[in-house]
C-alpha positions as CSV (number, residue, x, y, z in Angstrom):
1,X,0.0,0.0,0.0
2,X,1.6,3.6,-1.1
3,X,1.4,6.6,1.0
4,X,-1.5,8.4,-1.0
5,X,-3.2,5.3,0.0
6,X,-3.0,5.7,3.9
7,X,-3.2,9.9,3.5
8,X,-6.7,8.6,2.3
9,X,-7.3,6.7,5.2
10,X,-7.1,3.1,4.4
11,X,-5.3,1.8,7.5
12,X,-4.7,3.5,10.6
13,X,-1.8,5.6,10.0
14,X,-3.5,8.2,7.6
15,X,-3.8,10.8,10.3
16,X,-0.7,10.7,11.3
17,X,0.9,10.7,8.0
18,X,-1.4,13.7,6.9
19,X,-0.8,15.8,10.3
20,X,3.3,15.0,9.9
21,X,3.0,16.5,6.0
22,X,1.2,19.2,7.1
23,X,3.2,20.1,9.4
24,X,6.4,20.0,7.7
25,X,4.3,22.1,4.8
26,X,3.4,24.4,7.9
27,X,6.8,25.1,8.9
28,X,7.8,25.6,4.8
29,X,5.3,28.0,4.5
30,X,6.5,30.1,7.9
31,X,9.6,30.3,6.4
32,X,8.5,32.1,3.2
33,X,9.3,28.9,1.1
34,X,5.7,28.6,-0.4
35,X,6.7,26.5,-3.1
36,X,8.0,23.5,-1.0
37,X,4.8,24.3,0.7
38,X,2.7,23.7,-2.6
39,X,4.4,20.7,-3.2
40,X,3.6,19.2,0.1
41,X,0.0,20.4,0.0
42,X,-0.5,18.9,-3.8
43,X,-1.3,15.2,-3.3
44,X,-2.9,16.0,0.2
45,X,-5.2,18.6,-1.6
46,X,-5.2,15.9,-4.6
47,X,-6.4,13.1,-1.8
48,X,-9.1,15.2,-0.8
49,X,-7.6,16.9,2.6
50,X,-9.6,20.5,2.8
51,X,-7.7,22.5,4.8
52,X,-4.6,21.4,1.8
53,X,-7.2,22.6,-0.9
54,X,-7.9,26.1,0.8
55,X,-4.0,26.7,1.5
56,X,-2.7,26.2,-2.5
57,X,-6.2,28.3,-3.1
58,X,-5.3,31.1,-0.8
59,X,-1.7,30.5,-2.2
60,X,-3.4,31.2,-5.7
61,X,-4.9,34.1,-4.3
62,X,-2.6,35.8,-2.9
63,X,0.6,34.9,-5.3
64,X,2.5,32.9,-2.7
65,X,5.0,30.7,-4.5
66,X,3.0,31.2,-7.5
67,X,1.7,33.7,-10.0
68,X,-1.8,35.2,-9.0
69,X,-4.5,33.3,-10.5
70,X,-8.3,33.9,-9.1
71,X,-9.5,31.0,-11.4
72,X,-7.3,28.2,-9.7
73,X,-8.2,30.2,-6.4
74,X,-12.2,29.8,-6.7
75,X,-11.2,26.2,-7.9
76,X,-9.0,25.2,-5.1
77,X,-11.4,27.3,-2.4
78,X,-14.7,25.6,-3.6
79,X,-13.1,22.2,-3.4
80,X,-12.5,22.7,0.4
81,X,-15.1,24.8,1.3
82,X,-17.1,21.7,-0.2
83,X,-15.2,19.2,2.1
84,X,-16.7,21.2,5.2
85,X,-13.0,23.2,5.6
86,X,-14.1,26.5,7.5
87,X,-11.0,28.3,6.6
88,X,-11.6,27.6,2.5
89,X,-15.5,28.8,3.3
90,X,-14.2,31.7,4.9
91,X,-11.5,32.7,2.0
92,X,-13.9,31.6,-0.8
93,X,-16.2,33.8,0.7
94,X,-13.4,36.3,0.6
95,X,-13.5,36.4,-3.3
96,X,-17.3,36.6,-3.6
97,X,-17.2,39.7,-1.3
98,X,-14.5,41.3,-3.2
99,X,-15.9,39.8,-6.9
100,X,-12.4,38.4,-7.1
101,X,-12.5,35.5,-9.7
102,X,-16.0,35.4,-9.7
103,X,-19.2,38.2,-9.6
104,X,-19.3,40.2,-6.5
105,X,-22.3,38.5,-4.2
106,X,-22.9,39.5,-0.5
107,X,-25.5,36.9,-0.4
108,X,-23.0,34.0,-1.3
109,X,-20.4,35.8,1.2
110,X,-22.9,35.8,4.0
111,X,-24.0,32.2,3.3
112,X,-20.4,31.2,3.2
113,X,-19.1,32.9,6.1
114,X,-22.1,31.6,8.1
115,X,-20.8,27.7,7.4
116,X,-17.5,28.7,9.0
117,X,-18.7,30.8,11.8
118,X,-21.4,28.0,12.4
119,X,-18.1,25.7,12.8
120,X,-16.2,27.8,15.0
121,X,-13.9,30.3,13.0
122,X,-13.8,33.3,14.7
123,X,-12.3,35.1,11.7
124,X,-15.8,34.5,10.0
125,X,-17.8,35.0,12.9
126,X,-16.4,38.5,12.7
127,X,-17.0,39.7,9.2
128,X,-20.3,38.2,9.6
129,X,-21.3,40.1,12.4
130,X,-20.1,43.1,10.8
131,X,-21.5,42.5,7.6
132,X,-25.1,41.5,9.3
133,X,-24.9,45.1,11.1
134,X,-23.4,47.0,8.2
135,X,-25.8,46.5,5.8
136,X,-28.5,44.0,7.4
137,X,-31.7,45.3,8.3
138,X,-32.4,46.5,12.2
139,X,-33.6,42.7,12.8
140,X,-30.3,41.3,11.8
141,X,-28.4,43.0,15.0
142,X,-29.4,40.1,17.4
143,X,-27.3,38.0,15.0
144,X,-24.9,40.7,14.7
145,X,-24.6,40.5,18.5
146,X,-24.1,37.1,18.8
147,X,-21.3,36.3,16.3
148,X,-19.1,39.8,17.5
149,X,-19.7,38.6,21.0
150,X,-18.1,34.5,19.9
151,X,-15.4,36.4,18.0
152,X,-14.9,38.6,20.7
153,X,-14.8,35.2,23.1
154,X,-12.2,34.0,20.8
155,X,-9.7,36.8,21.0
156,X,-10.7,39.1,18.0
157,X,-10.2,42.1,18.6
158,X,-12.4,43.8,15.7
159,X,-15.5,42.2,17.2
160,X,-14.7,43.4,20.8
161,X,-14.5,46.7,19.2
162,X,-17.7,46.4,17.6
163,X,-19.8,45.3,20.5
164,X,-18.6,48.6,22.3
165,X,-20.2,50.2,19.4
166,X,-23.2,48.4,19.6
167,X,-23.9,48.9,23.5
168,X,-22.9,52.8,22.9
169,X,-25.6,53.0,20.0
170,X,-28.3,50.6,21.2
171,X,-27.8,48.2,18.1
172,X,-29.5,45.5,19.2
173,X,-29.1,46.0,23.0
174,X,-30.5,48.2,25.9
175,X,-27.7,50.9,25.8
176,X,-25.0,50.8,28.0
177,X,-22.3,53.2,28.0
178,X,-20.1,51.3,30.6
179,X,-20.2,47.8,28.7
180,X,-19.2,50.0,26.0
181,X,-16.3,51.3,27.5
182,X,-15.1,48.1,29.4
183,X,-15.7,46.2,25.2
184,X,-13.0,49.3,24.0
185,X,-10.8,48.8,26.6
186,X,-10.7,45.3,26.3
187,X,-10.5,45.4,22.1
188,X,-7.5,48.4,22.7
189,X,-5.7,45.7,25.2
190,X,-5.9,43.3,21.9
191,X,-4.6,45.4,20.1
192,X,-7.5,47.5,17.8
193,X,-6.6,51.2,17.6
194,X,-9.9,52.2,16.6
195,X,-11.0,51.0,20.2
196,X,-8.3,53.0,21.7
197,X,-9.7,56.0,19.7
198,X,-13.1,55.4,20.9
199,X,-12.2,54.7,24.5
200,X,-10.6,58.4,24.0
201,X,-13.9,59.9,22.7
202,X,-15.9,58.0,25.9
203,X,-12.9,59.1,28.2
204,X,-13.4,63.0,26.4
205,X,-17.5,62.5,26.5
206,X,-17.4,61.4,30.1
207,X,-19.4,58.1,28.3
208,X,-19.6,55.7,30.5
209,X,-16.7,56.6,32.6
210,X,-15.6,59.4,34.6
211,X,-14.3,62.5,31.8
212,X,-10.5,63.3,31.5
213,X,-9.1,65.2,28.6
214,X,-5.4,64.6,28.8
215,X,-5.9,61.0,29.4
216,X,-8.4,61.5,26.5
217,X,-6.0,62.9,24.2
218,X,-3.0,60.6,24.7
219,X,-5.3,58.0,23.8
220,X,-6.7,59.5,20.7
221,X,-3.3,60.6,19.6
222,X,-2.0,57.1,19.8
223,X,-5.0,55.5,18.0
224,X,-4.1,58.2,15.4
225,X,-0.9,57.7,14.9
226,X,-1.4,53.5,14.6
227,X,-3.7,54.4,11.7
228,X,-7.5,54.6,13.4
229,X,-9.5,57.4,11.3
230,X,-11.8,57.2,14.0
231,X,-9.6,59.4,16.4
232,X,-9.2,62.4,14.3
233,X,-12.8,63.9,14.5
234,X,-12.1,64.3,18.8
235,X,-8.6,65.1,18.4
236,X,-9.2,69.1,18.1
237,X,-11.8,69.0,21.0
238,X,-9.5,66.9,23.5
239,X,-6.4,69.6,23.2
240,X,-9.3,72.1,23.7
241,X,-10.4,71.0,26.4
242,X,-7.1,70.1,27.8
243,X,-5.7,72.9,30.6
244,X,-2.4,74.9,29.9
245,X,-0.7,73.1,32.6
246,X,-1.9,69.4,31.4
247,X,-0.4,70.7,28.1
């Protein structure tokens, strides 16, 4: 019996065998050597192993160890989103959100990000949520709420981000200007400046927490300068209100 025989699981050792190749592709790939990569992923893609079809289609994707190609992508990413892999479903519902490689489709996006989230990935539970409160209707937000606050579970920081915005706003919840500042502190800690810029505008406001301008301001001033637009509309009223001798 060959090896593509037990990576298909017709003895015992298949597991192992595909976890050890993996692995070594793993390490390959770390290493910026995408094309030893590839060639370790190729017969366990070939055998049927999703989470080896979505890694040569986001390799196809993104032109790692191979020229761009959105074709092989969408053909590599609807292999393993097909096989149940929720990282293919989340990138191949990457291209239909961006209409790479195939016609732009929310509705496919949403459906496909929903089979990942539904298993788990918090990277899908994320965009979900934010695409179910960006452009959902107001009786998506329960939704909205429930996949920011399983992202947020699992570490994103995005999500925790969001769910202070949802509690400030009342989008989908009784408004709560505390939660909301305890979510941005927690989502600036993980490392989302556009939490740290809207901790600074609650910190400014007095939102949910006591009011302190220079506090405010260094806040802002930090989101700002790690790339949060969200900071600059505050910045001009936090040095106003900041005393000559806080200066």
């Amino acid at each position: 019996m060959g090896w593509l025989d037990r990576l298909r699981g017709r003895n015992g050792a298949g597991a192992a065998d595909i976890g050890a190749v993996m692995a070594r592709a793993a390490e390959a790939a770390e290493r910026g050597d995408h094309r030893t990569a590839l060639a370790l992923w190729g017969p366990l893609a070939q055998a049927g192993v999703g989470r080896a079809q979505n890694n040569i289609g986001a390799c196809f994707a993104e032109g790692l160890g191979v020229a761009r190609d959105f074709a092989l992508a969408l053909r590599w990413l609807s292999l393993a989103a097909e096989n149940g892999d929720p990282v293919g479903q989340r990138n191949l519902a990457a291209l239909h959100f961006r209409g790479d490689g195939v016609a732009q489709s929310d509705t496919e996006a949403m459906r496909l990000y929903r089979l990942a989230a539904e298993q788990g990935d918090a990277p899908a539970q994320d965009m979900l949520s934010w695409m179910l409160l960006e452009g959902g209707a107001p009786g998506d937000r329960p939704e909205a709420l429930h996949w920011a606050q399983a992202a947020a579970q699992a570490g994103v920081a995005t999500s925790m981000t969001r769910l202070g915005m949802m509690f400030h706003d009342a989008l989908g919840v009784e408004r709560d200007p505390a939660v909301a500042a305890d979510w941005w502190r927690r989502g600036m800690a993980a490392g989302d400046p556009d939490a740290e810029a809207m901790l600074g505008a609650a910190t400014l406001l007095g939102q949910g927490l006591a009011p302190d301008a220079r506090h405010a301001l260094d806040l802002l001033l930090a989101a700002e300068s790690k790339g949060s637009r969200l900071a600059a509309p505050f910045i001009k009223a936090a040095r106003a209100a900041v005393s000559p001798a806080e200066a």
